[in-house]
SEMI-729421 format. One record per residue (C-alpha): residue number from 1; residue in one letter; x, y, z. Coordinates in steps of 0.25 Angstrom, whole numbers. Layout:
<martis>
+------+-------+-------+-------+-------+
: papa : lumba :    px :    py :    pz :
+------+-------+-------+-------+-------+
:  NUM :     A :     X :     Y :     Z :
...
+------+-------+-------+-------+-------+
</martis>
This chain:
<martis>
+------+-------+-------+-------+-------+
: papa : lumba :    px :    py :    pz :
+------+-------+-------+-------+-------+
:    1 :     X :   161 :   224 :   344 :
:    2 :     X :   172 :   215 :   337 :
:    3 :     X :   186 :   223 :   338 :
:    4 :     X :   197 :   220 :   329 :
:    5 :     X :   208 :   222 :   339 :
:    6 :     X :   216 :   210 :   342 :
:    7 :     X :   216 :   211 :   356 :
:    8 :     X :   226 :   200 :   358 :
:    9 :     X :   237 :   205 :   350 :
:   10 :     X :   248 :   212 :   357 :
:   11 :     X :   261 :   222 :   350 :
:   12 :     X :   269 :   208 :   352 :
:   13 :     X :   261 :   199 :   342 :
:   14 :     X :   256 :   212 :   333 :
:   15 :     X :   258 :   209 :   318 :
:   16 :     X :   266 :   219 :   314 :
:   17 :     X :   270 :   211 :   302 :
:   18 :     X :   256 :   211 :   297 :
:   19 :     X :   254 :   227 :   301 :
:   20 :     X :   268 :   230 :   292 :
:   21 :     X :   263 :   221 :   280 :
:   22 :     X :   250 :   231 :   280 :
:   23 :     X :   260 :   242 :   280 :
:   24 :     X :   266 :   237 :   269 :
:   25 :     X :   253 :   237 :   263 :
:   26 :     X :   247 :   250 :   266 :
:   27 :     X :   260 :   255 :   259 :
:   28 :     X :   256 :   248 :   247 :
:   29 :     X :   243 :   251 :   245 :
:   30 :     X :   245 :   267 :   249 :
:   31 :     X :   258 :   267 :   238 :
:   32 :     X :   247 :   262 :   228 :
:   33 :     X :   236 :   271 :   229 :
:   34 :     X :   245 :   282 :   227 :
:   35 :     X :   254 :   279 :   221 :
:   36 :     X :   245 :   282 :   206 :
:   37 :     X :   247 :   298 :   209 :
:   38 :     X :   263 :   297 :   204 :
:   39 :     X :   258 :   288 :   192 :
:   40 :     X :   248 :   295 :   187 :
:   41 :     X :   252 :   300 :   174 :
:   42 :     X :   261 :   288 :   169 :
:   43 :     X :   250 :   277 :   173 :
:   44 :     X :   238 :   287 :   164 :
:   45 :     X :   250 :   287 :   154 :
:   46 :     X :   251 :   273 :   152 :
:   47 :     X :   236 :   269 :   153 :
:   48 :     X :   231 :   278 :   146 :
:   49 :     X :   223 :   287 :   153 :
:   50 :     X :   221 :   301 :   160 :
:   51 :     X :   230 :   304 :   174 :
:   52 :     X :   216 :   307 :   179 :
:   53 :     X :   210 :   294 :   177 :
:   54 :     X :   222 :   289 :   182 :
:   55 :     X :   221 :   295 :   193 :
:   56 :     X :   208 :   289 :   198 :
:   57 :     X :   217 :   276 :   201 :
:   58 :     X :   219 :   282 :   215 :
:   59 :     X :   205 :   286 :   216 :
:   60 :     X :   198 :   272 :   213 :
:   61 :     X :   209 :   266 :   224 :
:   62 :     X :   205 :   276 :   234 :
:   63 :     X :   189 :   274 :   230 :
:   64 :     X :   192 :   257 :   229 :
:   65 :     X :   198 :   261 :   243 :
:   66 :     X :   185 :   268 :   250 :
:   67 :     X :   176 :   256 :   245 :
:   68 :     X :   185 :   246 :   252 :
:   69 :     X :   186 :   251 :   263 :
:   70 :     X :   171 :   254 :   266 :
:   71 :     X :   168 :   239 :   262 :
:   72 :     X :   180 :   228 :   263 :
:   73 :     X :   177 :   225 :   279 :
:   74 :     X :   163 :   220 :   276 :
:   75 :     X :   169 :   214 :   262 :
:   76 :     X :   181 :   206 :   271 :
:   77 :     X :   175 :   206 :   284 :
:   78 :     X :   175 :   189 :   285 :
:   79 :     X :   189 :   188 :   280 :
:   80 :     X :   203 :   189 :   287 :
:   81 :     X :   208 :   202 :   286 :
:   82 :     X :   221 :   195 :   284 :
:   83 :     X :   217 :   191 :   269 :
:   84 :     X :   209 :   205 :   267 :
:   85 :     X :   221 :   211 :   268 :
:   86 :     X :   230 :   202 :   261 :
:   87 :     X :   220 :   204 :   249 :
:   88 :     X :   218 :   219 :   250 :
:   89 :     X :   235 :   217 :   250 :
:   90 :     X :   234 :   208 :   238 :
:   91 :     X :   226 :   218 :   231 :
:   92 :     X :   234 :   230 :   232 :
:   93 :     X :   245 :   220 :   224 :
:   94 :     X :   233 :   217 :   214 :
:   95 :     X :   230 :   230 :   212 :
:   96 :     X :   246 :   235 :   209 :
:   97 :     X :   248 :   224 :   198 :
:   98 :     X :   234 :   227 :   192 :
:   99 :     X :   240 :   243 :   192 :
:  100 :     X :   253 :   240 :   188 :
:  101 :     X :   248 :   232 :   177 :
:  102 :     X :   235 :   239 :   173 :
:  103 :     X :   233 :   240 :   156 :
:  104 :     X :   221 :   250 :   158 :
:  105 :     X :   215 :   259 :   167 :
:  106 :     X :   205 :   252 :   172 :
:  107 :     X :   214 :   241 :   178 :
:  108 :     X :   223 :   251 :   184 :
:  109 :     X :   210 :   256 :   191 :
:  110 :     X :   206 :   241 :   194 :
:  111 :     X :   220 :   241 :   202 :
:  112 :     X :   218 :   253 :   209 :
:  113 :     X :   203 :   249 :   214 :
:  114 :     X :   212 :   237 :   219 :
:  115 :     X :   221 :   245 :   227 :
:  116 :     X :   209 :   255 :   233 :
:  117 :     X :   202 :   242 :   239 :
:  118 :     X :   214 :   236 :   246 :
:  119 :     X :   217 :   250 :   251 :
:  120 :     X :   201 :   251 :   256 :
:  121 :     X :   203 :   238 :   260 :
:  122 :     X :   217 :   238 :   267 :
:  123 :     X :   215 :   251 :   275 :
:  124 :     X :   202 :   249 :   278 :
:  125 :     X :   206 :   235 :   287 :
:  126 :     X :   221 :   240 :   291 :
:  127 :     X :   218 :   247 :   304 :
:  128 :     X :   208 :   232 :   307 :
:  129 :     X :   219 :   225 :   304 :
:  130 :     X :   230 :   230 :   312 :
:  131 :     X :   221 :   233 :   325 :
:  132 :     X :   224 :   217 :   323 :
:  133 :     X :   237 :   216 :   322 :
:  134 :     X :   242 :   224 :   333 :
:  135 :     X :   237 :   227 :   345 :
:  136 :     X :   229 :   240 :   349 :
:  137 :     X :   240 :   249 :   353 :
:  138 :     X :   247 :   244 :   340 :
:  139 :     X :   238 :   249 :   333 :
:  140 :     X :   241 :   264 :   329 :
:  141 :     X :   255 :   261 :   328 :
:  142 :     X :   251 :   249 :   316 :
:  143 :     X :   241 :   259 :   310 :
:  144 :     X :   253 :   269 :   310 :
:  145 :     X :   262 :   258 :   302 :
:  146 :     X :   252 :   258 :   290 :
:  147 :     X :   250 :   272 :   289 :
:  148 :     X :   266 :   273 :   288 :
:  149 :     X :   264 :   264 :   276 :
:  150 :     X :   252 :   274 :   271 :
:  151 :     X :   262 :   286 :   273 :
:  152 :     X :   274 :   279 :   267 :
:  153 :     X :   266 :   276 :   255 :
:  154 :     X :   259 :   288 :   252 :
:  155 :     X :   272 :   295 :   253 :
:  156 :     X :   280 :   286 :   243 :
:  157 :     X :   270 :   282 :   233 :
:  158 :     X :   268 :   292 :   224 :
:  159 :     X :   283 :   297 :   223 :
:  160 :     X :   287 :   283 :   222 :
:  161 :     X :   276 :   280 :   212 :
:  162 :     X :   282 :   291 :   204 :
:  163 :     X :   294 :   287 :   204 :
:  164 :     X :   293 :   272 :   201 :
:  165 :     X :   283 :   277 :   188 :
:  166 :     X :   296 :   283 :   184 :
:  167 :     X :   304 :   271 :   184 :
:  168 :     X :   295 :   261 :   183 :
:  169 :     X :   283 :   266 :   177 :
:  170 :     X :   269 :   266 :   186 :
:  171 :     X :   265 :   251 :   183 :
:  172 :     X :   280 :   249 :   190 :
:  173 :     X :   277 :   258 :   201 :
:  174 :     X :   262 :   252 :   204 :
:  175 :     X :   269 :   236 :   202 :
:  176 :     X :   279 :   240 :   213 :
:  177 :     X :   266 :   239 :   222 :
:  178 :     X :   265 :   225 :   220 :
:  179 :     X :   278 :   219 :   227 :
:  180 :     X :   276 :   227 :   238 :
:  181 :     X :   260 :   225 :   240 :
:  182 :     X :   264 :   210 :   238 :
:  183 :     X :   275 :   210 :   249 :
:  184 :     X :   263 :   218 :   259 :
:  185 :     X :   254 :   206 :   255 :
:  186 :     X :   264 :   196 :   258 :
:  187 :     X :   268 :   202 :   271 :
:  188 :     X :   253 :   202 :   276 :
:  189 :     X :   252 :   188 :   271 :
:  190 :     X :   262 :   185 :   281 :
:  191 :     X :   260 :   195 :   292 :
:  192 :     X :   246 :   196 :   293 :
:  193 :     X :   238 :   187 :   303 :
:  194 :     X :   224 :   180 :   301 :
:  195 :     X :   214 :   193 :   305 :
:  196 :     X :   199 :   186 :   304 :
:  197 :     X :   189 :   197 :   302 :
:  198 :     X :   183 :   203 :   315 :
:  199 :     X :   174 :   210 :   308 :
:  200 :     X :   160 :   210 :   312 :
:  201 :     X :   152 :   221 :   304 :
:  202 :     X :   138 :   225 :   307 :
:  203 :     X :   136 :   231 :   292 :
:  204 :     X :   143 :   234 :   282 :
:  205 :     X :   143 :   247 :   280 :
:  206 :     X :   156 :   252 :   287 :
:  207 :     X :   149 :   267 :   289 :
:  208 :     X :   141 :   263 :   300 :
:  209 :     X :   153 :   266 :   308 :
:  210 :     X :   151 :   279 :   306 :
:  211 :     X :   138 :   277 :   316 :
:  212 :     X :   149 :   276 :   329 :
:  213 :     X :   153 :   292 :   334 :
:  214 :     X :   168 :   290 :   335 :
:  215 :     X :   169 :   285 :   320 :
:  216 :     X :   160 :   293 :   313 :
:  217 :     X :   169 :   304 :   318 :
:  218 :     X :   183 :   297 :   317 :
:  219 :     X :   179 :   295 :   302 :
:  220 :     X :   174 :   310 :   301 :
:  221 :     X :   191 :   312 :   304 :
:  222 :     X :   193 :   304 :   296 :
:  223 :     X :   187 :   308 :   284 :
:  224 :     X :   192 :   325 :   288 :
:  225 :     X :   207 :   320 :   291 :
:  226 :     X :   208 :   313 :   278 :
:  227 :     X :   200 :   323 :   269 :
:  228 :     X :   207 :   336 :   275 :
:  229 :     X :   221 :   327 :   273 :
:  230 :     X :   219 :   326 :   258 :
:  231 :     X :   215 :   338 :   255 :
:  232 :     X :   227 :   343 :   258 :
:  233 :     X :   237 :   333 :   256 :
:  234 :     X :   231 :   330 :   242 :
:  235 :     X :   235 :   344 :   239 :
:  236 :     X :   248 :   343 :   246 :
:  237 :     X :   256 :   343 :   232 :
:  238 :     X :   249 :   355 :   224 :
:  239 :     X :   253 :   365 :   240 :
:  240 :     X :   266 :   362 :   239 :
:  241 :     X :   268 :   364 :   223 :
:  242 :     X :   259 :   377 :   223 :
:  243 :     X :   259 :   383 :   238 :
:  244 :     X :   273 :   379 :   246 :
:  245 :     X :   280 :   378 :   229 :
:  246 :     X :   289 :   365 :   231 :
:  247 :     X :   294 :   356 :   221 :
:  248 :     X :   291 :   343 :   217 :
:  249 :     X :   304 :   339 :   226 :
:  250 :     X :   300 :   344 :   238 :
:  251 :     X :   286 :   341 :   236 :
:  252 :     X :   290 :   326 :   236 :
:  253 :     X :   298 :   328 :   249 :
:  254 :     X :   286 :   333 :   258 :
:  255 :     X :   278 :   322 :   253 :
:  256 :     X :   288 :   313 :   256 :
:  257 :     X :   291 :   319 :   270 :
:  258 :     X :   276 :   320 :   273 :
:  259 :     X :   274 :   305 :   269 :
:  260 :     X :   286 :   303 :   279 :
:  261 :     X :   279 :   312 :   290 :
:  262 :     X :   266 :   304 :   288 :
:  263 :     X :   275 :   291 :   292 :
:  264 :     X :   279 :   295 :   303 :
:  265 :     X :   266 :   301 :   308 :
:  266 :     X :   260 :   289 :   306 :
:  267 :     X :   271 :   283 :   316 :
:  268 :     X :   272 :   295 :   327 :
:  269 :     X :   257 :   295 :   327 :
:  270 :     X :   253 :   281 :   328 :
:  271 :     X :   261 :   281 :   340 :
:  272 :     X :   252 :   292 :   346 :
:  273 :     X :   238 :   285 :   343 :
:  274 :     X :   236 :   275 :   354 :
:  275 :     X :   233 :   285 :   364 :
:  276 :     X :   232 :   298 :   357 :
:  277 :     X :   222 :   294 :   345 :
:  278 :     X :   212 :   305 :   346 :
:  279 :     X :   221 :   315 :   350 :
:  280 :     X :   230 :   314 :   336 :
:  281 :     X :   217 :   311 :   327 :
:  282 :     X :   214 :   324 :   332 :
:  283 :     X :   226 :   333 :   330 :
:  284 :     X :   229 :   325 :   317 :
:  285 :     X :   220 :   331 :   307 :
:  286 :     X :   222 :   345 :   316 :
:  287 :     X :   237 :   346 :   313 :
:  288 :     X :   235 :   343 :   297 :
:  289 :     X :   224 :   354 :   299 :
:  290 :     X :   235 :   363 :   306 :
:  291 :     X :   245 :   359 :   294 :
:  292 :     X :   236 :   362 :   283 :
:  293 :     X :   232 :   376 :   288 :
:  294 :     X :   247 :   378 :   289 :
:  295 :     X :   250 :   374 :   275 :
:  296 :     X :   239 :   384 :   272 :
:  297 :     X :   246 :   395 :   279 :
:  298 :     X :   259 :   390 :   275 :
:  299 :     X :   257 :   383 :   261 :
:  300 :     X :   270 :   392 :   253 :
:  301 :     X :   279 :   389 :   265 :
:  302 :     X :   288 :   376 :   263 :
:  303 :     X :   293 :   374 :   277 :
:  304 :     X :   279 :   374 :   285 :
:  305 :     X :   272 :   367 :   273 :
:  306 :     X :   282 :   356 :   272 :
:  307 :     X :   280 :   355 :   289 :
:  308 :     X :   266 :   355 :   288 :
:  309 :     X :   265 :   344 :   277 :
:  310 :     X :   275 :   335 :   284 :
:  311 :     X :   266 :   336 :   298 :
:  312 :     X :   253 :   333 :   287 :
:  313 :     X :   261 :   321 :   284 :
:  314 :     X :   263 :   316 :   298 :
:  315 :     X :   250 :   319 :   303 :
:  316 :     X :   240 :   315 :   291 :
:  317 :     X :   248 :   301 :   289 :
:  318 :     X :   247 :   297 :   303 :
:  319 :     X :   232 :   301 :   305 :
:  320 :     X :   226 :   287 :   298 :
:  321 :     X :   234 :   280 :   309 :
:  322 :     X :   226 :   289 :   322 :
:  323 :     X :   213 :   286 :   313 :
:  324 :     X :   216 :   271 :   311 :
:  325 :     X :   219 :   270 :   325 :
:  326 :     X :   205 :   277 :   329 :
:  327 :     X :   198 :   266 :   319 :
:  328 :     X :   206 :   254 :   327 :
:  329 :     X :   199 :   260 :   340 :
:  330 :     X :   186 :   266 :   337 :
:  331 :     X :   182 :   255 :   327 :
:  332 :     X :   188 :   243 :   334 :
:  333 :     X :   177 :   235 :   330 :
:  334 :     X :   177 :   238 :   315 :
:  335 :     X :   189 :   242 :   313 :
:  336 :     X :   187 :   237 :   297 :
:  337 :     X :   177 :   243 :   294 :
:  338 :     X :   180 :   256 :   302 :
:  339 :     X :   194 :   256 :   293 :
:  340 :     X :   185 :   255 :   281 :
:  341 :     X :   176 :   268 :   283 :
:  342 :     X :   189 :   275 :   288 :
:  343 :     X :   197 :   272 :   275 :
:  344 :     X :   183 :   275 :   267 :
:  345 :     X :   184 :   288 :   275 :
:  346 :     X :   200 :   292 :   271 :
:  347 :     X :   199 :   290 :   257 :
:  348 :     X :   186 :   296 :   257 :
:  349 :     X :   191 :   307 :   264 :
:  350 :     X :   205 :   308 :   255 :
:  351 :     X :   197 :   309 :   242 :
:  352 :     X :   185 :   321 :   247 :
:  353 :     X :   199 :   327 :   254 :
:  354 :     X :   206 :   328 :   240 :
:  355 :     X :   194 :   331 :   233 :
:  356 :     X :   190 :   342 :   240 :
:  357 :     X :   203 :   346 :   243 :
:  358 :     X :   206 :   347 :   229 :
:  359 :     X :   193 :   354 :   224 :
:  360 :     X :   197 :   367 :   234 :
:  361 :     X :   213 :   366 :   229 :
:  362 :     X :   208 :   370 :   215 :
:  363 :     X :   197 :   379 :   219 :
:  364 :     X :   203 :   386 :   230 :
:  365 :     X :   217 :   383 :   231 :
:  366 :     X :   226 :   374 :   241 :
:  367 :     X :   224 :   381 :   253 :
:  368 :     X :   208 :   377 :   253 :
:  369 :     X :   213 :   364 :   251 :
:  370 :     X :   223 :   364 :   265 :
:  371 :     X :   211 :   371 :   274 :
:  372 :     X :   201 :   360 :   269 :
:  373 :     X :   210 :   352 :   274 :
:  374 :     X :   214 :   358 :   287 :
:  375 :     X :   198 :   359 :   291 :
:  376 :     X :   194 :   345 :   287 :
:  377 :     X :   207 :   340 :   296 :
:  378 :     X :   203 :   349 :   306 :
:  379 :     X :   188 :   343 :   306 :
:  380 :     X :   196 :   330 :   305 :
:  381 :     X :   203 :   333 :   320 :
:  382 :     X :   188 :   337 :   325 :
:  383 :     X :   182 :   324 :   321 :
:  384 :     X :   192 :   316 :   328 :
:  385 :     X :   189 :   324 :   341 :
:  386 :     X :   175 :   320 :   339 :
:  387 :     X :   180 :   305 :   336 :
:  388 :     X :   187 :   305 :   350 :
:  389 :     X :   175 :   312 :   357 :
:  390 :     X :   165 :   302 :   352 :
:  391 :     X :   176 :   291 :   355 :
:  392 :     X :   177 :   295 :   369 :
:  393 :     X :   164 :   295 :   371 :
:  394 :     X :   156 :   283 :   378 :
:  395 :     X :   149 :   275 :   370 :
+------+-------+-------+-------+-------+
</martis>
């Protein structure tokens, strides 16, 4: 097999440079896929259409997203990785201008098709790429770095979203993209080394790997821990307002400190990985199960929700970072086109979780929607027991 580790590398001559410029990125693209859920209403306003149909501005990036990923490593596999992801960088900054300046609906669903590839396409290498640029046991701590910037950004984006379309109106908030992703793409240029392709696929269809044991059942986690995360996080907002009866003050405060949480989870975590993988794959989706049963029990309690949804913030934040880690060991080999199935997989998984999450929130109330979420994690621990059973297991 052809591994994608650079075995020569050492923490000395890491490009750490090049790991931060992708930081920079991941932040971007995250503070502009959500960044519409503030903006709705002023951006069907001014265009001319329903907020519903605007809505669907998020969904197409996230369905743009899933079609990348499962394809972009046989589309790219003879180029250097380095201009893959300057391109993927430069069309995140296409994408921003065609939003900002979009005269119809159908452009500013163009520009958001735009964004959902370089999302596919970004997170679907990231993992490949930094298992090159640092050395093994580097690795978790540099997959811990981009899930800060994934953590900061969904935590700032939509308030700051909101707050920019007060002043400066959405096409303002969206242009403020454009600098930033610029100043990302510039970094890379200059950080960034030459990374030929080491990609050596034997088909092209990326859901053959589902043939090996240990990933058929890493992705079965997967699929549970993200599908049980957003059904109840997607619902986080309605609990609070109807169940635990805050205001809109307080409401923003516990999303902000989750998103803080979630931070620094990915941090304390990441320090953790290297010799304690499985074990924390493991008791991840276990605790958020343990926390969403107690915000059942607990939900008109403010105290003991706002403690459970600040550990929720810690643990499901950092979870991506063990899981990135398992595909830098597991799929060594294909590590490409092991991070495309996974990110088919999540956003998958955060769309059925919502969904179905949502269809039991009207019909039976919130609390159906909190112990769905609490037995898919748990199914979710139990599959990464069977991951590390078939893992250990000689081939």
């Amino acid at each position: 097999m052809t591994l994608t580790y650079d075995d020569d590398i050492d923490g000395s001559r890491a490009a750490w440079g090049a790991v931060f410029s992708m930081t920079l990125c991941v932040f971007v693209l995250i503070a502009s896929e959500f960044m519409p859920v503030s903006l709705l209403t002023p951006i069907a306003a001014d265009l001319g259409v329903s907020e519903g149909h605007t809505g669907q501005a998020i969904s197409i990036s996230g369905i743009s997203a899933v079609l990348t990923s499962l394809f972009i490593a046989t589309l790219t596999r003879r180029l250097d990785r380095r201009v893959v992801v300057l391109g993927l960088t430069m069309l995140l900054v296409v994408s921003g201008l065609a939003v900002t300046f979009a005269p119809s609906y159908p452009i500013l669903m163009l520009g958001r098709a735009l964004l959902g590839i370089s999302i596919g396409g970004f997170w679907s290498m990231s993992t490949a790429i930094v298992m090159r640029l640092v050395s093994l046991d580097q690795v978790p701590k540099a997959l811990a770095l981009l899930n800060a910037g994934n953590a900061i950004a969904a935590t700032v984006s939509a308030p700051l979203g909101s707050l920019l379309g007060a002043y400066i109106g959405w096409r303002g908030a969206f242009f403020l993209v454009v600098p930033v992703g610029l100043l990302a793409f510039l970094w890379q240029w200059i950080s960034l080394p030459a990374l030929p392709s080491r990609s050596r696929l034997k088909s092209q269809n990326v859901f053959r790997l589902l043939g090996r044991p240990p990933v058929a059942a890493g992705m079965a986690a997967i699929l549970l821990l993200f599908m049980g995360q957003f059904a109840l996080f997607t619902y986080v907002r309605p609990f609070l307002e109807q169940v635990t009866h805050v205001g809109i003050g307080t409401l923003s405060f516990v999303l902000l400190v989750m998103g803080l949480a979630g931070a620094v989870g990915t941090w304390f975590i990441g320090r953790l990985l290297e010799h304690r993988l499985f074990s924390i794959l493991i008791a991840i989706p276990f605790l958020m199960a343990c926390l969403a049963l107690s915000m059942v029990a607990l939900g008109d309690m403010q105290a003991p929700v706002f403690a459970a949804l600040v550990g929720w913030g810690f643990l499901g934040t950092a979870a991506p970072v063990g899981w990135g880690t398992w595909l830098s060991r597991v799929l060594a080999d294909e590590a490409e086109a092991g991070g495309g199935l996974q990110v088919a997989v999540i956003q998958l998984a955060i769309t059925a979780g919502a969904s179905v999450g949502g269809l039991l929130f009207d019909a039976l109330g919130w609390w159906s929607t909190f112990t769905l979420s609490a037995v898919l994690l748990c199914g979710s621990s139990l599959a990464a027991f069977a991951a590390w059973r078939v893992t250990r297991r000689p081939s």
